[in-house]
N, C-alpha and C positions, 0 to 999 in steps of 0.2 A: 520400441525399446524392449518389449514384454517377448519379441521373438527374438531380438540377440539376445536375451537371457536362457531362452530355452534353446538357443541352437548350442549353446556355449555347454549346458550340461549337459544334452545331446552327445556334442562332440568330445564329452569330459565320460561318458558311459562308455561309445563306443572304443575310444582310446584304449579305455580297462580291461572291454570287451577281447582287442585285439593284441591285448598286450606291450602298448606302448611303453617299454620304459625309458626312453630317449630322454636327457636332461635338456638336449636342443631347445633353442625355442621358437616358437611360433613366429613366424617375421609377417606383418602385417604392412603393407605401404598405404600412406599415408599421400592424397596428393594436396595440390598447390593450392587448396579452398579451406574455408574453418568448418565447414561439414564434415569432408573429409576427416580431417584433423579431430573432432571429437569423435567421430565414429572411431576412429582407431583407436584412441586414447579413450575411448571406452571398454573397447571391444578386450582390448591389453588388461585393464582392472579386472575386469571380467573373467581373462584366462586365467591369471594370476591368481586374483582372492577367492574366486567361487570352484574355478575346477582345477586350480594346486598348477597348471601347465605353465611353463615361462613362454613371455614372450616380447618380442620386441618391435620397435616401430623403424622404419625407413621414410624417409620423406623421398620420393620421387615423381614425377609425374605423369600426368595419366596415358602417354604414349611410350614412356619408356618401360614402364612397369610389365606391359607383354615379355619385353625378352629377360627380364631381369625374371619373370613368373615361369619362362618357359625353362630357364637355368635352374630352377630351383630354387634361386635367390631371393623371393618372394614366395609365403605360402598362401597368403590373404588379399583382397582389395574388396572393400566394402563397398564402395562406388562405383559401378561401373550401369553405363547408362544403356 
């Protein structure tokens, strides 16, 4: 937990860094297990209340999420094995 906290302000410094000002938000997928699902639904509080970035979740699963990530339609997937 202790590293998605620091990858989170990490990625909330270098955003600043590069001058992110995009209101977009974050799309994290979410797949078909409760691991999954709180990892995201963590990872989401996380961009939100600590480094200010919106973001949202997608429930898909873990073979479609490739072309939905290669479209751009997915920025995240915490699971992958």
């Amino acid at each position: 937990m202790i590293w998605l906290i620091i990858d989170v302000l990490i990625f909330k410094y270098l955003t600043e860094l590069l001058g992110y000002e995009s209101r977009k938000p974050i799309i994290i997928a979410s797949n078909p297990w409760s691991g999954s699902s709180i990892n995201s639904h963590i990872a989401k509080i996380l961009l939100e209340e600590v480094a200010g970035i919106p973001a949202s979740i997608i429930e898909i699963d873990e073979y479609s999420q490739w072309e939905f990530m290669a479209q751009g339609q997915i920025h995240a997937c915490l699971e992958v094995w």
